[in-house]
N, C-alpha and C positions, 0 to 999 in steps of 0.2 A: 120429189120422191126420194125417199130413204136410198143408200148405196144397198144394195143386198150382201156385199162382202165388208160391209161396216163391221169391224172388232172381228174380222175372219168367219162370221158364224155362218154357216154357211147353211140357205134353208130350201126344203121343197120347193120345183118348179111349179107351175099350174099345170102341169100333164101327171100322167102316173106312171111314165115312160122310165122312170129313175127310182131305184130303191132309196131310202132315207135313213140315215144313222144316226142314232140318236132320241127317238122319238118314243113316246109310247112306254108303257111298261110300268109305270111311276116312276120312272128315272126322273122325268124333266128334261130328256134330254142330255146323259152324260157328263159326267166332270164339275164344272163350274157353276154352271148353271143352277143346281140345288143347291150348292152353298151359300149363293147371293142374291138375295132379291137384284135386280134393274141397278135401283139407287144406290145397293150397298158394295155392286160390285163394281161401280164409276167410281165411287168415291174410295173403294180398296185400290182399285187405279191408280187415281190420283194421289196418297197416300204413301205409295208404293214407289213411287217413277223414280225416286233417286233422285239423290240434291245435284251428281254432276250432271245431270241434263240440265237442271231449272237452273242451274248458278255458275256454268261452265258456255261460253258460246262457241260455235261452232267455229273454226277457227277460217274455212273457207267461207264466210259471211261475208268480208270486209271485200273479199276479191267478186263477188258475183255467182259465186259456185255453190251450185244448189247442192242441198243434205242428202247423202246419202240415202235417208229415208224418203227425204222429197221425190228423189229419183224415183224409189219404190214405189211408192205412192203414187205416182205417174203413170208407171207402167200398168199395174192393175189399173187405173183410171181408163188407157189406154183401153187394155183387155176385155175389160166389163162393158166398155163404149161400142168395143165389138162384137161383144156376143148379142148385145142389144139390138143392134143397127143388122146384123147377121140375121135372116130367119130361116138358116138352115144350120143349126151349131149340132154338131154330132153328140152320141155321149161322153166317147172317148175325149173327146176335144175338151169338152163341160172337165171333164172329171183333171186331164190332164195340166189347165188352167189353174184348176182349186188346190189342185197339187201341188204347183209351183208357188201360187201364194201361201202355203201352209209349210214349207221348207224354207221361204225367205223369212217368214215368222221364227223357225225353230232356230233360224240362223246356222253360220257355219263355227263348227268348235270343236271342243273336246269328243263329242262323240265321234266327228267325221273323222279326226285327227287318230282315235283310238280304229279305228273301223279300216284307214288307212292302212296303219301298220299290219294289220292281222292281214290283210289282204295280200300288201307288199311281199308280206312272208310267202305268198303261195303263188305268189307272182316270181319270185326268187327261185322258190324250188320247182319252176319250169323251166328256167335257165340255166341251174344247175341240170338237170337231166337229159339236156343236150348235148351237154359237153362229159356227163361222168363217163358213157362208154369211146369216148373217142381221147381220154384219158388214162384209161385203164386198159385200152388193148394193149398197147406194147407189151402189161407185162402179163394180161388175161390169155394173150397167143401164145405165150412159154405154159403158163400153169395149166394152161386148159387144152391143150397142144390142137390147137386153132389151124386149119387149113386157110390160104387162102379165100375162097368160097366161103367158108363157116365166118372167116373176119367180115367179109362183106356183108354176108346175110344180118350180121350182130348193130353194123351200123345202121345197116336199111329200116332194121325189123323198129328202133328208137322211132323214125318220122312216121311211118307205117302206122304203129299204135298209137302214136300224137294222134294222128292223122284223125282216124277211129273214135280215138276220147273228145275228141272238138266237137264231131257232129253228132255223138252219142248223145253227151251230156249237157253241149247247149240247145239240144232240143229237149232233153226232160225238165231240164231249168226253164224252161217256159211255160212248163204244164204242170212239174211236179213244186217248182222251189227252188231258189235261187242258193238259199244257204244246205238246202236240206242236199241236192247233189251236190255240192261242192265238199260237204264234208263226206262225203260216200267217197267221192272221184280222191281227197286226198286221202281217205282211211285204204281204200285200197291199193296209193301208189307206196303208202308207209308200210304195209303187209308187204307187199311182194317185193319191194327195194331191198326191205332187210332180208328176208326170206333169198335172195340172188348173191347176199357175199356170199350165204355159206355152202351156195351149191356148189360142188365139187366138180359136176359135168357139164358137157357145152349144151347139152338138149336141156336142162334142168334152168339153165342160166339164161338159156335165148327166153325159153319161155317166163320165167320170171319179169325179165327184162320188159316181154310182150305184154304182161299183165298192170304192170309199174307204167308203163307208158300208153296204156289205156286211158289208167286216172287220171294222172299226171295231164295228159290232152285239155280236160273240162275247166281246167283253171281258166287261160284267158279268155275264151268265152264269157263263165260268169265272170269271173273276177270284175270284167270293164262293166258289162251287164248290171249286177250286183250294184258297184260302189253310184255309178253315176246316177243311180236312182232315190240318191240320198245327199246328192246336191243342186242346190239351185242353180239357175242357169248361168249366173255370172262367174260363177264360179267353175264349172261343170268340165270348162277345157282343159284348164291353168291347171286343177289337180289331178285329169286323169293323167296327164303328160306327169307330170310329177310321179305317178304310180309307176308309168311307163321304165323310170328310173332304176324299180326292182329286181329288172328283167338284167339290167348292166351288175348289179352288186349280185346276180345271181353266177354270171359266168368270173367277177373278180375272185367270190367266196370262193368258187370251184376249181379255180386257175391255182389260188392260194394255195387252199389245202392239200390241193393235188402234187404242189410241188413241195408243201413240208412234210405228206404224210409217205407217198409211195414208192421216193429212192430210199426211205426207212425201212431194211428188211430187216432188221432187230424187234419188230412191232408186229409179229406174227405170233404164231405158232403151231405146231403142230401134234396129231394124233396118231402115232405110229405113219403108214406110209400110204393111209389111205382118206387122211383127210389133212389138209393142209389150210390154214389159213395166214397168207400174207398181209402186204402190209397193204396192198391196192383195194385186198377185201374192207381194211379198215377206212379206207376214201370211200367206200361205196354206202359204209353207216355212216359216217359223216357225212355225207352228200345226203341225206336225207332229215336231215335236223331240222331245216326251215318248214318242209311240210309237216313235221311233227307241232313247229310249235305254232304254225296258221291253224292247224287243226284244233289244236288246244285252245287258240284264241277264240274260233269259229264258235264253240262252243258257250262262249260270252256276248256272240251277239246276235242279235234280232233278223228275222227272215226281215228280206225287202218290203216296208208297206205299201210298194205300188204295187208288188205283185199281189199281195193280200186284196187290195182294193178290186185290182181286175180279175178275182176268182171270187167278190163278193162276203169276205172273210174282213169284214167293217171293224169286229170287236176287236180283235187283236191289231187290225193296222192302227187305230185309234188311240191303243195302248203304248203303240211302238214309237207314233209320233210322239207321244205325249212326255213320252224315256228321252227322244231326242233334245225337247226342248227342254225340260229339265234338268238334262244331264249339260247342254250348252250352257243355259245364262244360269246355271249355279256357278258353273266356276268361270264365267264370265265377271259372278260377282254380284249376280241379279236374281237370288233365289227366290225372291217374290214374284218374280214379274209369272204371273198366268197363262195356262193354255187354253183360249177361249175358244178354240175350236167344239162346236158341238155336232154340228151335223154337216155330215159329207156327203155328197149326190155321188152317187157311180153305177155305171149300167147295170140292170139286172143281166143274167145267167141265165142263158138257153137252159133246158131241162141238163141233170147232172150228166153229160159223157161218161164220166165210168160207171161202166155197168155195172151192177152189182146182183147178187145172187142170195137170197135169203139162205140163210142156213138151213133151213128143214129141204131145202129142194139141191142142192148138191155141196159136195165137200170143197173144201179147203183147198183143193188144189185147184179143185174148177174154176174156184172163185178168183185165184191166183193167175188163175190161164187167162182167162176171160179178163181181167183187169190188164195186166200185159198185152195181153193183142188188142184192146182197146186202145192203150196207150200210145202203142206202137203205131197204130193207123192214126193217131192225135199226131205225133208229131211226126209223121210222114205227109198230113195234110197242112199241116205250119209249113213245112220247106215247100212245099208244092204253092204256097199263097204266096212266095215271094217270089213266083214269079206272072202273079197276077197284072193286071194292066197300071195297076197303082205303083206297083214297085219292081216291076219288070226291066225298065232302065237303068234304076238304082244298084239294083243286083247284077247287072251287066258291068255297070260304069267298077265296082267295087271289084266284081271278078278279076276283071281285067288289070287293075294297079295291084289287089293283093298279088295276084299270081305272076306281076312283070318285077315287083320289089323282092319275091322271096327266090323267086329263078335267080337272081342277080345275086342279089345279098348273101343265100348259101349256097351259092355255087361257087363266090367268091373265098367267100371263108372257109372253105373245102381245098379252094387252088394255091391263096394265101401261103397255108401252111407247107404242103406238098409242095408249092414251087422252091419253095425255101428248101425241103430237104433235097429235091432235086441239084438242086445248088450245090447243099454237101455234096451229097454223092459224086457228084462230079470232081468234084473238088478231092474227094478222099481217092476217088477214083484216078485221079491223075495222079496219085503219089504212090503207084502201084508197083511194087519190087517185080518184075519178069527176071526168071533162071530158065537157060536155056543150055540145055545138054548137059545137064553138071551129074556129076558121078559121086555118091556119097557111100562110105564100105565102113562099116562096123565104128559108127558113128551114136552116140546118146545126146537125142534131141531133149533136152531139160527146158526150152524157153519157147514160152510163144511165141506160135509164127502168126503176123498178121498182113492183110493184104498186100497178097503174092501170090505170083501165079510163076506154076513150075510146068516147063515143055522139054520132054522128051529126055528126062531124066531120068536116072540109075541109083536104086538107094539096094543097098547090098549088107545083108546082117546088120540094118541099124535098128534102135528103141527109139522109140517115142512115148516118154511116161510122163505120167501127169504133168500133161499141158496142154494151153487152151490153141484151137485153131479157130482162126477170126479173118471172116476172108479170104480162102486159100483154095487156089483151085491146081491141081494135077493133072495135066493133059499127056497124051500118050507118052505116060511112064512104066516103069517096072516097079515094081517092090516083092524082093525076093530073099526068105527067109528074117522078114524083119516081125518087130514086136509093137503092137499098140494098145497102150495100160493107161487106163483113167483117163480119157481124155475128154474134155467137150469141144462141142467144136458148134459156130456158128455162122452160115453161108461156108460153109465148104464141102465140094464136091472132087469126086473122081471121075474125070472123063477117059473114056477109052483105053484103060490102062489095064497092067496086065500084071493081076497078087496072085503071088505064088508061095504056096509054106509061109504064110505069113498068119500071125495066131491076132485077134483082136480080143483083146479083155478089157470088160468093162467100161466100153467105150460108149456113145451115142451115134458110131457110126451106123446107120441103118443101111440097106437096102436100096433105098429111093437114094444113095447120096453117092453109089456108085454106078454111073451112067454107061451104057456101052461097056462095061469092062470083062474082062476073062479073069476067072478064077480056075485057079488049080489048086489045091488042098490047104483051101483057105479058111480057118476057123474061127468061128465066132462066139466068145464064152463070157455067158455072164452079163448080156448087155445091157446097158441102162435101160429103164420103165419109164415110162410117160417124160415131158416137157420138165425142162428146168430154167428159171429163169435167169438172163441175162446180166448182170446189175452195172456193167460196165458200158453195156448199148441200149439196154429197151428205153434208157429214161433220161436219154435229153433234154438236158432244161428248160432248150430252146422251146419246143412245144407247150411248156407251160408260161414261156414269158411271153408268145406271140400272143397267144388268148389271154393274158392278162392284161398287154398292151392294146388287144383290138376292143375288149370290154368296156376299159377305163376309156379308150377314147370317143366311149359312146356319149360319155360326161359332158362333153360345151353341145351336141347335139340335143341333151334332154333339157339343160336351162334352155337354150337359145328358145326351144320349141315350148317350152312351159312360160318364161314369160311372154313370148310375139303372138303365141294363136291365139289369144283373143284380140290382138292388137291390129296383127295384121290380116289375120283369115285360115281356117285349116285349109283349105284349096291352095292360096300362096304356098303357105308351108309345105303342104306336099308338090306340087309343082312343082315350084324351085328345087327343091331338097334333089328328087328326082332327077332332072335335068343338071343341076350340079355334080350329084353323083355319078353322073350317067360321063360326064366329062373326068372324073378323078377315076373313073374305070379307064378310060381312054389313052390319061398318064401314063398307064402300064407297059405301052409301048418302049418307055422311058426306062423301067427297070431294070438291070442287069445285074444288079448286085443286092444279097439279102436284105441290106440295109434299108434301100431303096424299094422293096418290097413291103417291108414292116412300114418304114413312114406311110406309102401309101395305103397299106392297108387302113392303119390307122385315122387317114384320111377318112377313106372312106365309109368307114365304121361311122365316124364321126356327123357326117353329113346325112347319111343316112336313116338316122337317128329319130329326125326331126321329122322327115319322111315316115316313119313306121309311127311316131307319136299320131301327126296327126290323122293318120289312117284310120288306128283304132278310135281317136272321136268323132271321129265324122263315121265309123260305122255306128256305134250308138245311137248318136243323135241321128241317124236316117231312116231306122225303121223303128215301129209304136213298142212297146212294153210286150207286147203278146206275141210278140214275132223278135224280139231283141237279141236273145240267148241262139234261137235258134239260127237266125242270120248271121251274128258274130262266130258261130259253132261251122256252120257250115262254109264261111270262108275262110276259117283259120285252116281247116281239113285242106281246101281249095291252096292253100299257105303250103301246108307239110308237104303233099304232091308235088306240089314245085320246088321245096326243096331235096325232096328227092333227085327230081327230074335235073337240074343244076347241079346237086353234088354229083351224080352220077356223069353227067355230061363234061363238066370242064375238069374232072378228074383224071379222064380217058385222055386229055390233050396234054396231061401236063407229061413234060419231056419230049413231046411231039413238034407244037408249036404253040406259041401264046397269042396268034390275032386270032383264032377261032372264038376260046372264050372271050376275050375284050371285046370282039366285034357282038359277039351273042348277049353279053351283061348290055354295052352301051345300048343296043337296040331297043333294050329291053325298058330299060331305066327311060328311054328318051319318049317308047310309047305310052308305059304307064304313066307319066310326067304330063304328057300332051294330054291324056283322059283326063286324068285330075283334074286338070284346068276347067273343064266342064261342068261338075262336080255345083250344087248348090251350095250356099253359103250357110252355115246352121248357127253360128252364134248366137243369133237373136230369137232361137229356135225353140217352143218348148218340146217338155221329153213326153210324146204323145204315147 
C-alpha cells in the first residue's frame, strides 16, 4: 500500500469528518498538480534535484550517520505508522501531524530568518518599556512636579497596563489573528508613546503611559505564539530562545540611549513657559523606534497559517505556505525545487460564532455591539477551557514557576538598584557638615550650601542670592531681617525655626518646606512656578550602568539556553536555572558593598535567563494552537502581577533589612524550580 504522505500530497480520509483543500472546481487540485501530468512532474523532479546532491556524498556516510533527510523520513514513517495502528486519531492531531511535515518541506531559512527579526523588534520594544519610565522619573519628578504618590502610581500604572494588554490581546490572537492584533497592540503602543513626550501634565502622561502599555502587553503573548507556528519541531526550541535574546538588546538600547540622550539638556526646547520639551521627552521618542519599525515590518508579513488552517481559511494558508517554501530554497539556491503540497485535511468549523446581523435588520453599531460581545464571551470561554481536565495541571504547574520567577526576578531588579542608592545615601550621608550654635550678622551667602545641617543657629541681616541649597536642613534657628534672591534649592527644609522681616524673592522656597516654623512679617515675592529640574542630581550614571550591566549579562544565559534545550531538556533548563538562581539570591547575604551588589546582580540576571527562555517554550509547546495566545496572554498578566507584588514588596525593605527579600526571592526561585521538575518534556513534541 502506497505511503499516503508520498511527495507530501496530502489526500481525503474515508470519513467526511474533514474538510479537503484542494479539490474540486477545475483546479485539479491547487498549484502543481495542473501543470504536470504524474510522469511529467517525476521526471521535472528528477531533472530538477541538483548535481550537488547526485555528485556530492554526504559526508556523514563513511561514519554510520544517517541523512538528515533519512532522519526525516523516519520520523514521518514513524507518525504515519501511528496514525495507522491508532483508531482513535483526533482532527487536531491529523491536521497538526500534516503540518509539521509540510514545514519540514518548506525548511528553515530566509523567511523564518526575515520573520525573526520583525518580531525580535517588538520583542525589543517590550523591554524597552519597562525600563523607559523608571528612566525618566528622576527628571519627569522636576518637570512634572511629581509627588511622591503620583512617582509611585507612574511605575505601578507600566506592569498594571502590561498586565491588561497580555490577557487582552493573547486571547483576541486566538480568535481574531495572530498578525492582525499584534499590529493593532504595537499601532497603539506607537500612538500613545509619542502622544506621552509631549504631554505637559502628570494626569495627561499617566494616562498616555496606561494606553502605551496596554499595546505594548500583546507583544509576548503573540510574538512566542506567532513565530513558533512557522517552525518545525527540531528547530522550534533553539530559535525561540534566540528570540528570547530581544528582550536583553531591549533594555541595552534603553540603558544606552538613556544615558546619551537625557543628561543632554541642550536637546530641548521650549514654547514660552507653558510647554516645555526636554531632553528625557526625546528618550521617550526614541524609546519607541523598535515598535515603529516591527510594525512596519509586520506589515510585510503573512498571518500564521496554522491559525488560517484552524479557522478553515485553507486558500490563503496554502498560499502562505507556498511564499514560505519559495522564499527558502530560492535563496537556498533551489528555485526549482516544488511545492507539492496539494490537499490539506483540517477540521471543519462548528457553524460561524460571530454573529452577525444582515443589514436591512439593524445598524452598524448593533452589528458592532453584537460582534464584540460575541467575541468577548469567545475568549472568555478559551481562558475558561484551560482549566478543563485536559489542561487543568498544566495551567497550574505554569502558574506557579511564571508567578515564583517573576516575584523574584522583578522584585530583585527593583532592590538591585535602590540598594545601591541606599549605599549612597549613606554614604553621602555620613559626610554631613553639623553647625551648631553659630551666629552669622550681615553676612552675603554667594556659594552653595550642600549637605548640612544647621542647630540652633542665628543669621542676623544676612543675603542669600543666587545660590543653590542641596541638602540643608535648619533646625530651631532664627533668621531675622535677612534676604532670599533666586535661589533653588533641593531637599531642603526648615524645621521649627523662627523668620522674622525676612523678604523671599524669587525663590522655590514653598510652604511645605518650612516645617513647625513661626513667621512674623515674612514676605514672599515672586515665587517660582511649577518644578525645575535638577541636572546635577536627577541623572546618575549609576542607574543607567546597573541596567545596562544587568541586561548584557542576560547574554551567556540566552546562548547557554539556546544551544542545551534541545540538548538537554526545557524542564533541566528551567529547574536548574531556578534553583541556581535561587542560591545567587542567597549570596546576597554576602553583599556590603555596591560593587558586590552589581556582580551579583549580574549573576543573577545571568542565570536566570535561561530559566525565563525556557519557560516561554514549554508554554507554547503545552497548549494546542486554539488556546496558545490565550494561555501565553494570560500567564504573562499572571507575570506583571507578580511583578508588581515583588517590586512593591522588597522595595518597602530596602534600608530596613536585606534577609526579608533574599529569604522571599530564594523561596520563591527554589518552589517554582522543584515544580518544573515535574513539568513534561516537549522536545519531541508536535505543535497541536
Amino acid at each position: 500500500m502506497a505511503d499516503p504522505y508520498q511527495n507530501n500530497i496530502y489526500h481525503q480520509g474515508g470519513g467526511d469528518s474533514y474538510g479537503t483543500y484542494g479539490e474540486g472546481g477545475g483546479h485539479d487540485g491547487y498549484g502543481y498538480q495542473a501543470e504536470y501530468s504524474p510522469q511529467d512532474e517525476d521526471a521535472a523532479s528528477d531533472a530538477t534535484e541538483g548535481h550537488d546532491e547526485e555528485d556530492q556524498m554526504y559526508e556523514g556516510e563513511y561514519q554510520g550517520i544517517p541523512h538528515p533527510d533519512e532522519v526525516k523520513a523516519a520520523q514521518r514513517a514513524a507518525r504515519a505508522k501511528d496514525r495507522t495502528a491508532g483508531s482513535a486519531v483526533s482532527e487536531l492531531e491529523e491536521l497538526a501531524e500534516q503540518y509539521e511535515d509540510i514545514m519540514e518541506d518548506c525548511g528553515h531559512g530566509r523567511f523564518q530568518w526575515t520573520l525573526f527579526m520583525v518580531l525580535g523588534l517588538a520583542l525589543m520594544a517590550d523591554g524597552v518599556e519597562c525600563f523607559v519610565v523608571a528612566f525618566v522619573l528622576p527628571s519627569a519628578e522636576k518637570d512634572l512636579c511629581l509627588s511622591n504618590a503620583e512617582k509611585g502610581m507612574l511605575g505601578l500604572v507600566v506592569f498594571l497596563s502590561m498586565m491588561v494588554g497580555a490577557f487582552l490581546w493573547g486571547g483576541l490572537a486566538d480568535k481574531v489573528g495572530r498578525r492582525r492584533c499584534l499590529k493593532v497592540a504595537l499601532a497603539i503602543n506607537c500612538i500613545f508613546a509619542f502622544l506621552s513626550s509631549f504631554a505637559q501634565d502628570y494626569g495627561f502622561f499617566l494616562f498616555f503611559r496606561l494606553l502605551s502599555g496596554i499595546g505594548i502587553g500583546g507583544t509576548v503573548p503573540i510574538v512566542y505564539s506567532y513565530f513558533s507556528e512557522f517552525l518545525q519541531m527540531d528547530k522550534r526550541g533553539e530559535h525561540l530562545s534566540w528570540l528570547c535574546m530581544f528582550w536583553m538588546i531591549g533594555g541595552i538600547y534603553a540603558s544606552f540611549t538613556a544615558w546619551g540622550i537625557i543628561p543632554r539638556y541642550g536637546w530641548g526646547f521650549s514654547m514660552g513657559t507653558e510647554f516645555q520639551f526636554h531632553s528625557w521627552r526625546v528618550f521617550v521618542l526614541v524609546a519607541v523606534l523598535p515598535a515603529v519599525a516591527s510594525l512596519i515590518g509586520l506589515l510585510f508579513m503573512p498571518e500564521s497559517p496554522r491559525f488560517l488552517l484552524e479557522n478553515a481559511k485553507h486558500d490563503e494558508a496554502w498560499m502562505i505556505l507556498k511564499r514560505i517554501h519559495d522564499t527558502n530554497w530560492r535563496a537556498k539556491g533551489q528555485p526549482e525545487k516544488v511545492f507539492t503540497v496539494t490537499h490539506i485535511k483540517a477540521p471543519k468549523t462548528a457553524e460561524d460564532e460571530f454573529i452577525e446581523i444582515q443589514s436591512a435588520t439593524g445598524t452598524p453599531i448593533q452589528r458592532w455591539a453584537v460582534r464584540s460581545l460575541t467575541l468577548f464571551k469567545l475568549v472568555l470561554r478559551n481562558v475558561a477551557s484551560l482549566f478543563s481536565a485536559e489542561l487543568r495541571l498544566a495551567t497550574l504547574f505554569m502558574a506557579v514557576i511564571w508567578f515564583c520567577i517573576a516575584f523574584s526576578y522583578y522584585g530583585l531588579s527593583v532592590w538591585f538598584p535602590d540598594m545601591i542608592k541606599h549605599l549612597q545615601y549613606e554614604e553621602y550621608e555620613a559626610k554631613v557638615k553639623t553647625f551648631h550654635r553659630e551666629r552669622v550678622e550681615n553676612f552675603h551667602f554667594n556659594f552653595s550650601l550642600e549637605n548640612q545641617i544647621h542647630i540652633e543657629g542665628e543669621y542676623i541681616r544676612d543675603k542669600f542670592i543666587s545660590i543653590e541649597m542641596k541638602s540643608v536642613k535648619f533646625e530651631d534657628s532664627l533668621f531675622e531681617d535677612c534676604r532670599f534672591e533666586d535661589i533653588r534649592s533641593t531637599d531642603t527644609v526648615f524645621e521649627n525655626c523662627t523668620i522674622r522681616s525676612t523678604v523671599f524673592y524669587n525663590t522655590d522656597l514653598w510652604e511645605e518646606k518650612f516645617i513647625d516654623c513661626r513667621m512674623e512679617n515674612a514676605t514672599f515675592e515672586h515665587n517660582k512656578h511649577g518644578c525645575h529640574l535638577d541636572s546635577m542630581r536627577e541623572n546618575d550614571v549609576l542607574i543607567y550602568l546597573v541596567s545596562f550591566l544587568g541586561s548584557l549579562a542576560v547574554l551567556p544565559g540566552n546562548i547557554i539556553s539556546a544551544l542545551f534545550v534541545e540538548k538537554v531538556g526545557r524542564v533541566k533548563i528551567i529547574g536548574g536555572s531556578m534553583l541556581i538562581s535561587a542560591g545567587c539570591s542567597f549570596l546576597l547575604f554576602l553583599s556590603f558593598s555596591q560593587a558586590a551588589i552589581i556582580v551579583l546582580q549580574c549573576l543573577f540576571c545571568g542565570v536566570s535567563a535561561a530559566a525565563w527562555n525556557g519557560i516561554q517554550v514549554v508554554t507554547v509547546e503545552l497548549y494546542p494552537a486554539s488556546k496558545r495566545a490565550t494561555a501565553f496572554g494570560l500567564l504573562n498578566a499572571l507575570c506583571k502581577l507578580a511583578a508588581v507584588l515583588g517590586s512593591s514588596i522588597f522595595a518597602s525593605f530596602v534600608g530596613i533589612t536585606k534577609a526579608i527579600p533574599i529569604l522571599l526571592s530564594f523561596s520563591a526561585l527554589v518552589c517554582g524550580g522543584l515544580v518544573a521538575l515535574k513539568l513534561p518534556d516537549t522536545r519531541q513534541k508536535i505543535l497541536h
